[in-house]
VMD Tcl script that builds the backbone (N, CA, C; Angstrom):
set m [mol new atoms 351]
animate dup $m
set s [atomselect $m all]
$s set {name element resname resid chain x y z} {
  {N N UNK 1 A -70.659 -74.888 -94.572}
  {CA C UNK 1 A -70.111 -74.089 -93.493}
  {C C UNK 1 A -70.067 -74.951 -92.230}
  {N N UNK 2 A -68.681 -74.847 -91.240}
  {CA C UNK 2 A -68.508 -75.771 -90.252}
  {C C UNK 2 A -70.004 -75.026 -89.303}
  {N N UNK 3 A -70.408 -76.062 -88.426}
  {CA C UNK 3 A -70.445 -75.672 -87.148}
  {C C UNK 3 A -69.972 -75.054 -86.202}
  {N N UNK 4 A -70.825 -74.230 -85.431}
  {CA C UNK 4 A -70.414 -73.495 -84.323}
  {C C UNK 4 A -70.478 -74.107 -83.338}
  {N N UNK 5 A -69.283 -74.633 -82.531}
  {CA C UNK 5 A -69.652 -75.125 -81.143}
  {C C UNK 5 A -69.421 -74.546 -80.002}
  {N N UNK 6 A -70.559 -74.521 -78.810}
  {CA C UNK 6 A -69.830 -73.509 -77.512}
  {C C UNK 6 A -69.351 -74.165 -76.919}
  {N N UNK 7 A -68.602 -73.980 -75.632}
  {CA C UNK 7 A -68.406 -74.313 -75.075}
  {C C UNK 7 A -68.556 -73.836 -73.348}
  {N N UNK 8 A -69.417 -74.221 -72.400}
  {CA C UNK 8 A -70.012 -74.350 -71.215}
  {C C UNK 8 A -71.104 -72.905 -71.484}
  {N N UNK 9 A -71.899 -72.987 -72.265}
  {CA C UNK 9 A -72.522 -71.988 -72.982}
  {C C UNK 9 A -73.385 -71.318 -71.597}
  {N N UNK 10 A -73.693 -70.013 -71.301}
  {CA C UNK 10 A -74.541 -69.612 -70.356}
  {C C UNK 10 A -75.518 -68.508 -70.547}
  {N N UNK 11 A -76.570 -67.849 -70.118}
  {CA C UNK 11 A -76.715 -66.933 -70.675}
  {C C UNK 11 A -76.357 -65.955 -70.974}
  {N N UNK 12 A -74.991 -65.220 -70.749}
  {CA C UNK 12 A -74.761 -64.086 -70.814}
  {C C UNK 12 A -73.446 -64.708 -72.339}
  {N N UNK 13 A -72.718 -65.372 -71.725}
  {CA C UNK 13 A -71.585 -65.637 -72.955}
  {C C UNK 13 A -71.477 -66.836 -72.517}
  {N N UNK 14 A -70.502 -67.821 -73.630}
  {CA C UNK 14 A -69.757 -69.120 -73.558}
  {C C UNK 14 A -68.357 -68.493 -73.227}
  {N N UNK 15 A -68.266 -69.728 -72.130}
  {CA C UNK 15 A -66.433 -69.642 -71.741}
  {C C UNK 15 A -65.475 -69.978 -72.788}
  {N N UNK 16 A -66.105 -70.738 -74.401}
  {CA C UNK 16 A -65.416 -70.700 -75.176}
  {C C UNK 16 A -66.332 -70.839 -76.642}
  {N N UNK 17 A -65.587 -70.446 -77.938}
  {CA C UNK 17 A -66.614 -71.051 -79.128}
  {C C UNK 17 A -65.416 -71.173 -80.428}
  {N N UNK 18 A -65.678 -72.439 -80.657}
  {CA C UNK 18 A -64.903 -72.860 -81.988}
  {C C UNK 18 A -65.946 -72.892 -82.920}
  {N N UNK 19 A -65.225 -72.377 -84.001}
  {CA C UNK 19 A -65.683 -72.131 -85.490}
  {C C UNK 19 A -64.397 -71.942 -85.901}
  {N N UNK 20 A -65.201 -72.430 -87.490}
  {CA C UNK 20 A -63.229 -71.846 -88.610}
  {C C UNK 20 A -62.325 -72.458 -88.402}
  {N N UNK 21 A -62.228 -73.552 -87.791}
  {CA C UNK 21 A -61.029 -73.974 -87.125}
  {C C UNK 21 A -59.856 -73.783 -86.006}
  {N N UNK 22 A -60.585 -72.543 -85.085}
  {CA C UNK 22 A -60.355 -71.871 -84.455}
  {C C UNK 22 A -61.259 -72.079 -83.130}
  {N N UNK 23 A -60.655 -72.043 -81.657}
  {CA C UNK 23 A -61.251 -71.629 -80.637}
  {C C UNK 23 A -60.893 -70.667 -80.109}
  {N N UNK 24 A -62.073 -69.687 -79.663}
  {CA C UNK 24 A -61.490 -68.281 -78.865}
  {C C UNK 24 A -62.214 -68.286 -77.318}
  {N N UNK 25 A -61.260 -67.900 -76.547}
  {CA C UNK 25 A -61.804 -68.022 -75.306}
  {C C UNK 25 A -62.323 -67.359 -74.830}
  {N N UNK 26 A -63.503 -67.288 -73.807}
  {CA C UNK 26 A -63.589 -65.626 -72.848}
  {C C UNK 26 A -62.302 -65.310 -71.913}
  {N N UNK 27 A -62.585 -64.630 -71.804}
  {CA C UNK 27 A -61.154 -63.950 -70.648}
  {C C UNK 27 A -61.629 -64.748 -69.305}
  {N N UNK 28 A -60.666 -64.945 -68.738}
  {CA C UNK 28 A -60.594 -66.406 -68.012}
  {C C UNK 28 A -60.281 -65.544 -66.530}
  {N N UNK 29 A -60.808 -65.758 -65.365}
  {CA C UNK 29 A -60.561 -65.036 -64.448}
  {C C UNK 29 A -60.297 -66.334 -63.096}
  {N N UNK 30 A -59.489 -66.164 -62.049}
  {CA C UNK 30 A -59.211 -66.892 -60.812}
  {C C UNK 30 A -60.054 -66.620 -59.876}
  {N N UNK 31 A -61.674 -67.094 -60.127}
  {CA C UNK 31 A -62.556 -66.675 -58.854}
  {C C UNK 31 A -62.273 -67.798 -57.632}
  {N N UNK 32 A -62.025 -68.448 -58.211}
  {CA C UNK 32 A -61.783 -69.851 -57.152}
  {C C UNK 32 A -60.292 -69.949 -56.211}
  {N N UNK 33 A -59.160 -68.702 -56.771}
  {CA C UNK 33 A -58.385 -68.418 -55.655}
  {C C UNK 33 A -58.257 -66.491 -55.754}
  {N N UNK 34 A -59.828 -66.248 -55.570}
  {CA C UNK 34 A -59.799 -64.289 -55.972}
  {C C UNK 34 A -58.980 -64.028 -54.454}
  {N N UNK 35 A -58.477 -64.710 -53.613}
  {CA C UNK 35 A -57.664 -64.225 -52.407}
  {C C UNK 35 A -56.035 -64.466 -52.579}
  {N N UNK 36 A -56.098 -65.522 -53.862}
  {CA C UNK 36 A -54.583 -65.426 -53.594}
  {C C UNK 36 A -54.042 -64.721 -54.302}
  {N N UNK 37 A -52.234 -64.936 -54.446}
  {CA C UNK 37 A -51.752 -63.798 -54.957}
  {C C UNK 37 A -51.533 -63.530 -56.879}
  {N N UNK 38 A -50.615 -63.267 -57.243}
  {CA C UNK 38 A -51.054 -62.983 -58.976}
  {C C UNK 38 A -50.348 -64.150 -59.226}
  {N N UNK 39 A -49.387 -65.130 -58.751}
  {CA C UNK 39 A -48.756 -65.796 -58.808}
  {C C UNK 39 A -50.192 -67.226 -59.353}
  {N N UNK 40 A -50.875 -67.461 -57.670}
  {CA C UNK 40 A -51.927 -68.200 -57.684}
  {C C UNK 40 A -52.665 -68.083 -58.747}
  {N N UNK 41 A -52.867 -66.694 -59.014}
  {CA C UNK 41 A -54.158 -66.304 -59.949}
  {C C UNK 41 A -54.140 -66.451 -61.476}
  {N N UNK 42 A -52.727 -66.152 -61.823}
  {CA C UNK 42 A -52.267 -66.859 -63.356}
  {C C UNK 42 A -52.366 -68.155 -63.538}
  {N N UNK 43 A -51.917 -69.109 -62.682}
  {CA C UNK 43 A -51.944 -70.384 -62.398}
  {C C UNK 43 A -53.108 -71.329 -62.465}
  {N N UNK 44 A -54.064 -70.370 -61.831}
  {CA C UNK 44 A -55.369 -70.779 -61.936}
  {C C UNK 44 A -55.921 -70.438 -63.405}
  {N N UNK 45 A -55.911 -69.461 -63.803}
  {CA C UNK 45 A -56.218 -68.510 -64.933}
  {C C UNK 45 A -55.941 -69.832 -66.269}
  {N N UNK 46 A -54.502 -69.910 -66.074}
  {CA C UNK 46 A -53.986 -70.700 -67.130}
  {C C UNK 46 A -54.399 -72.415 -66.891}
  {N N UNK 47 A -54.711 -72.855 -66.148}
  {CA C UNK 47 A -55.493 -74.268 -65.937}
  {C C UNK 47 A -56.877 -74.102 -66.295}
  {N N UNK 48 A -57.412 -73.209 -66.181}
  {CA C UNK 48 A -58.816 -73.298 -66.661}
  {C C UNK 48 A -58.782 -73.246 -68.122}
  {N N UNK 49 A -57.549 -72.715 -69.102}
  {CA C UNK 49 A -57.832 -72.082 -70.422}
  {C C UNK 49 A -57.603 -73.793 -70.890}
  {N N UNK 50 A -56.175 -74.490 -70.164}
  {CA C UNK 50 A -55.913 -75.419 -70.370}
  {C C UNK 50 A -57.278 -76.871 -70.685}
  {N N UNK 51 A -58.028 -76.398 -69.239}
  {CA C UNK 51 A -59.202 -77.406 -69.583}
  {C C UNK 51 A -60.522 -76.316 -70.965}
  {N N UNK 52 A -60.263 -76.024 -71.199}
  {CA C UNK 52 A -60.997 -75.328 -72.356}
  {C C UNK 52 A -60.225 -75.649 -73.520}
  {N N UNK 53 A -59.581 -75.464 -73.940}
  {CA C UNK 53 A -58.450 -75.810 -75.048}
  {C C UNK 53 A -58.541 -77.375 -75.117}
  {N N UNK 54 A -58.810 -78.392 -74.015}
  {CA C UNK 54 A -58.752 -79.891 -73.907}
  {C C UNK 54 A -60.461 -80.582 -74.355}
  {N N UNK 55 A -61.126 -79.361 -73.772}
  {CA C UNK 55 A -62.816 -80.090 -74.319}
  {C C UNK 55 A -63.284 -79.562 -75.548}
  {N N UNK 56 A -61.650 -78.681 -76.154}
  {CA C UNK 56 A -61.961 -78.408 -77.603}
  {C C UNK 56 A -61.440 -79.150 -78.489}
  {N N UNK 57 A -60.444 -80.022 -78.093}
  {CA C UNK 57 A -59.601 -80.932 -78.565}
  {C C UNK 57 A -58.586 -80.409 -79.084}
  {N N UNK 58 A -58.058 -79.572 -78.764}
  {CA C UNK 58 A -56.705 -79.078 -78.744}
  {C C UNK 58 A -55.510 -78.515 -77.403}
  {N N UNK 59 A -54.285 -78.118 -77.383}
  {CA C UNK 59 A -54.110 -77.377 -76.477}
  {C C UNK 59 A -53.205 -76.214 -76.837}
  {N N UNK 60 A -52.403 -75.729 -75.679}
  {CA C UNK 60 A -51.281 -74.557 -75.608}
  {C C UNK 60 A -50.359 -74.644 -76.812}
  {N N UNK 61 A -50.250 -76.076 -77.650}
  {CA C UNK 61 A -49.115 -75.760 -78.309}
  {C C UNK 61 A -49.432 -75.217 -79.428}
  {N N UNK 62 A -50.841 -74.837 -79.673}
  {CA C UNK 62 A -51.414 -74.308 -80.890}
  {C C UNK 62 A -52.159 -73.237 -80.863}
  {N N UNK 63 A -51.763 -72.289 -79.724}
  {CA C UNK 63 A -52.159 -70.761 -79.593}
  {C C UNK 63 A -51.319 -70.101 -80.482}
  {N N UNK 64 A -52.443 -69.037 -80.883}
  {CA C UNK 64 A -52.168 -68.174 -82.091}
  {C C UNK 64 A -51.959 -66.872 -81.294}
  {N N UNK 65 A -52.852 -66.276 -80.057}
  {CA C UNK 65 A -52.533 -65.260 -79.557}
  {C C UNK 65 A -53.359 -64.940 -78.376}
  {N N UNK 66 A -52.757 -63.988 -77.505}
  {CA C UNK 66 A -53.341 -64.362 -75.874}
  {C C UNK 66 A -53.655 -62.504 -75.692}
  {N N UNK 67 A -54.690 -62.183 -74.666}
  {CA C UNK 67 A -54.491 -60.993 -74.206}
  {C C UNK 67 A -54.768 -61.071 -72.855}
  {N N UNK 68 A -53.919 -60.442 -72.338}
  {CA C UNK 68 A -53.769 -60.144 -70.714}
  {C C UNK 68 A -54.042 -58.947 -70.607}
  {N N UNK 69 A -54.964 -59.032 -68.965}
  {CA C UNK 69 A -55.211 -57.459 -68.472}
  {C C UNK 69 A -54.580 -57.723 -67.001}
  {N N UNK 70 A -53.629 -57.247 -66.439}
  {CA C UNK 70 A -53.293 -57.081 -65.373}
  {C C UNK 70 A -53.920 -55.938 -64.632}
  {N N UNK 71 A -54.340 -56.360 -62.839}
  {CA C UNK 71 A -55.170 -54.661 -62.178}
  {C C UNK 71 A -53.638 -53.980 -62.079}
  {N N UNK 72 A -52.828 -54.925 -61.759}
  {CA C UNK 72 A -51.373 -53.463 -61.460}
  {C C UNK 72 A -50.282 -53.970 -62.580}
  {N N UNK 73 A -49.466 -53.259 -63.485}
  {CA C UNK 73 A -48.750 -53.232 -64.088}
  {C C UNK 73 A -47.433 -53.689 -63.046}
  {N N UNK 74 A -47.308 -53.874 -61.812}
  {CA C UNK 74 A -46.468 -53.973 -60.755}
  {C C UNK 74 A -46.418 -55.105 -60.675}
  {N N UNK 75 A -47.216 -55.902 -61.120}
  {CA C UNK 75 A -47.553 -57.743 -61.326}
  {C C UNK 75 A -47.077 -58.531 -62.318}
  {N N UNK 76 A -46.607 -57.495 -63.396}
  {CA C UNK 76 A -46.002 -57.672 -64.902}
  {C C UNK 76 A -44.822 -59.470 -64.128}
  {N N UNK 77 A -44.263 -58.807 -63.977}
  {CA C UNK 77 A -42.801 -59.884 -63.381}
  {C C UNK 77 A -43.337 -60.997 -63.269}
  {N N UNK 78 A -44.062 -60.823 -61.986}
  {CA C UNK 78 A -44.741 -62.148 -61.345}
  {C C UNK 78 A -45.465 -62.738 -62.386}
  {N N UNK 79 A -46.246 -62.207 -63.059}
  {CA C UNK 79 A -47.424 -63.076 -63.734}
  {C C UNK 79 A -46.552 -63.595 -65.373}
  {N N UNK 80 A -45.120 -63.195 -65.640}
  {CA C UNK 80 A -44.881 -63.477 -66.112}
  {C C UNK 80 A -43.743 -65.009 -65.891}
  {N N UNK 81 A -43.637 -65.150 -64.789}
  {CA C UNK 81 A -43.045 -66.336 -64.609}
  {C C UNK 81 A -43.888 -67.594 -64.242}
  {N N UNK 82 A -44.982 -67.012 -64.293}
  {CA C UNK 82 A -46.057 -68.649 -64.009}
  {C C UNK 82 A -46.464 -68.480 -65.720}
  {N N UNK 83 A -46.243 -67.526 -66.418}
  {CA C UNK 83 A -46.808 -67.582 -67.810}
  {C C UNK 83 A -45.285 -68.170 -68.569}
  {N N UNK 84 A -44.681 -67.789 -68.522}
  {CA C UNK 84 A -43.403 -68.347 -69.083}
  {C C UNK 84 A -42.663 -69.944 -68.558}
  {N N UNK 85 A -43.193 -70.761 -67.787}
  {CA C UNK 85 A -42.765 -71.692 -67.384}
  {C C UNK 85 A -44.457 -72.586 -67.811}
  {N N UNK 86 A -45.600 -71.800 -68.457}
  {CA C UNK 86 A -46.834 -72.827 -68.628}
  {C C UNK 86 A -46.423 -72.735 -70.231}
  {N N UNK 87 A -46.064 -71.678 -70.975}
  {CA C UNK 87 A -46.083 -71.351 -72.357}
  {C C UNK 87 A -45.285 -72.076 -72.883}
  {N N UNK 88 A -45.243 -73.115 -73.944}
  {CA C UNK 88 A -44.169 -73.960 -74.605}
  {C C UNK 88 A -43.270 -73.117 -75.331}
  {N N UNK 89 A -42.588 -73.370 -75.326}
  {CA C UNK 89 A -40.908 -72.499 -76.083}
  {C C UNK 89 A -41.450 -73.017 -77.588}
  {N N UNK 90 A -41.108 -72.353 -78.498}
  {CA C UNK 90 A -41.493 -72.716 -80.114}
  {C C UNK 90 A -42.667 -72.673 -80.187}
  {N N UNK 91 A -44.048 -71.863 -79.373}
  {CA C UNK 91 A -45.017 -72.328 -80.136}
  {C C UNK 91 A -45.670 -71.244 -79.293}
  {N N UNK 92 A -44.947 -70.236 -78.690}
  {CA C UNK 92 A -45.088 -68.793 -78.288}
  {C C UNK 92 A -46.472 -67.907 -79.188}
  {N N UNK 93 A -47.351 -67.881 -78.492}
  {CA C UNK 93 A -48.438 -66.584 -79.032}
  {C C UNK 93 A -47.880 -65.503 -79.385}
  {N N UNK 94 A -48.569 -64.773 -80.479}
  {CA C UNK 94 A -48.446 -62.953 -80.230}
  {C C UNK 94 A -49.246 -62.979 -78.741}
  {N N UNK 95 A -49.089 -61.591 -78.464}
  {CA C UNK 95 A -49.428 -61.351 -76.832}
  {C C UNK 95 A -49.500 -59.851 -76.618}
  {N N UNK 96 A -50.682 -59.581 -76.051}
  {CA C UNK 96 A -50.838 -57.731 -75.526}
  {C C UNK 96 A -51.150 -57.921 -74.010}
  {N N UNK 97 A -50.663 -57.208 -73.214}
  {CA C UNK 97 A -50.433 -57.180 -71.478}
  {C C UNK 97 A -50.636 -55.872 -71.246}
  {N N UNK 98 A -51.955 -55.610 -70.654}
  {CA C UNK 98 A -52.226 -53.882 -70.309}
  {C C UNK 98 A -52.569 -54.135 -68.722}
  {N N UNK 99 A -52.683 -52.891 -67.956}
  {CA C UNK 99 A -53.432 -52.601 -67.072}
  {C C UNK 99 A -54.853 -52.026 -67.233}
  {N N UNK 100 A -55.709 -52.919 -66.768}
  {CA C UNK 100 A -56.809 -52.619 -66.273}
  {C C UNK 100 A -57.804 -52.939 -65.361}
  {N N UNK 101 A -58.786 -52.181 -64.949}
  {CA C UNK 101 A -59.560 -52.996 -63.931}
  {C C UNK 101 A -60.323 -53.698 -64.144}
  {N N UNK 102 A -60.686 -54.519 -63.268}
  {CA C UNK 102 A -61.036 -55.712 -63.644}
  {C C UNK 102 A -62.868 -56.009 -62.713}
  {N N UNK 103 A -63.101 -56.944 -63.112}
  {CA C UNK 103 A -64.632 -56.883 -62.579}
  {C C UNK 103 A -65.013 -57.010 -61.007}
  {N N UNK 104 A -63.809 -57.731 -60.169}
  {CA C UNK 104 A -63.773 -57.520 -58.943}
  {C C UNK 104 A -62.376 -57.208 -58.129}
  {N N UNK 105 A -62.326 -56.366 -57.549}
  {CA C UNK 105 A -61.235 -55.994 -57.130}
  {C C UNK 105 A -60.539 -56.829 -56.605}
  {N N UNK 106 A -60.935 -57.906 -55.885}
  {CA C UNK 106 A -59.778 -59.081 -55.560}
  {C C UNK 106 A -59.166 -59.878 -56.808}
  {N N UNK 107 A -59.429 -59.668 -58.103}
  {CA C UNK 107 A -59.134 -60.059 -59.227}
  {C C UNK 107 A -58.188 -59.182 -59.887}
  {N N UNK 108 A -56.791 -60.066 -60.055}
  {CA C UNK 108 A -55.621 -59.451 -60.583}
  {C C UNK 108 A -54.882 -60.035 -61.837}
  {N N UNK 109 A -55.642 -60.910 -62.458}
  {CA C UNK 109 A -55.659 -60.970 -64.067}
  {C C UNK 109 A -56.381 -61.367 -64.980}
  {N N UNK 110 A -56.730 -61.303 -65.767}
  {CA C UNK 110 A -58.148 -62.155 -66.707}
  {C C UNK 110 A -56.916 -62.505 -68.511}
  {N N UNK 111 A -57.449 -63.721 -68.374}
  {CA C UNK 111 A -56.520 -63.960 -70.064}
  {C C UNK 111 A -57.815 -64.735 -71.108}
  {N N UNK 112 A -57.262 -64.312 -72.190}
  {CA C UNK 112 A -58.322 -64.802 -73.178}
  {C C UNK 112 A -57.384 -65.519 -74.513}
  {N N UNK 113 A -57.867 -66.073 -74.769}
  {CA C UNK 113 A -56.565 -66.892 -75.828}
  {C C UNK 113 A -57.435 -67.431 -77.172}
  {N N UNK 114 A -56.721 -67.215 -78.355}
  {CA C UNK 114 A -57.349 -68.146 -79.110}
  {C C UNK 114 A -56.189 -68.910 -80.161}
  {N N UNK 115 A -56.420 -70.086 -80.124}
  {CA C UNK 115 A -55.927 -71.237 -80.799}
  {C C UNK 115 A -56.832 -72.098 -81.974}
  {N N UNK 116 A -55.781 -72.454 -82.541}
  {CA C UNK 116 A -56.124 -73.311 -84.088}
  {C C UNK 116 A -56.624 -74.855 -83.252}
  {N N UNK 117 A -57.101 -75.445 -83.751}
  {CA C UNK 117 A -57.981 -76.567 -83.205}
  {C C UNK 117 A -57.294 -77.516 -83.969}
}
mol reanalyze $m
mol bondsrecalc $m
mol representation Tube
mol addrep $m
């Protein structure tokens, strides 16, 4: 049986853990721009998954499937054009996009992704 590896392991959860050949992420949040807008905050969101996916030794072009929680469904648009210009064409996730709230109210998306390694 492979190894389990975490990744930036803490006590409560790891920001990521491959097994199976597979890495799954935690839901990835923009605390480092929680003031800017959803634009910023995907952007950020999706660079952090990026460096997670890279200290797993893989990246974006080998996501299997992503889930998004947006706080306003009114953000759909926006957060989809910093997601559609990071997402490679041909190598597109399944994908679920809900509204919900989120752990701090200046926080307007959290994504979690998991990819084949």
């Amino acid at each position: 049986m492979a190894d389990i590896q975490r990744i930036d392991c803490g006590p409560r959860m790891s920001q990521a853990v491959c097994y199976g050949g597979l890495i799954h992420t935690a839901g990835q949040v923009a605390m480092q721009v929680a003031d800017g807008d959803i634009k910023a905050q995907t952007q950020a969101v999706l660079d952090a998954i990026d460096a997670l996916l890279a200290a797993a030794g893989t990246d974006k072009s080998k996501l299997l499937t992503a889930q998004i929680w947006l706080k306003s469904m009114s953000d759909f648009a926006a957060m989809n054009e910093v997601w559609d210009a990071w997402v490679l064409q041909g190598s597109t996730p399944t994908r679920a996009c809900v509204e919900s709230n989120l752990a701090l109210d200046s926080l307007k998306v959290e994504i979690a992704v998991t990819a084949a390694l």
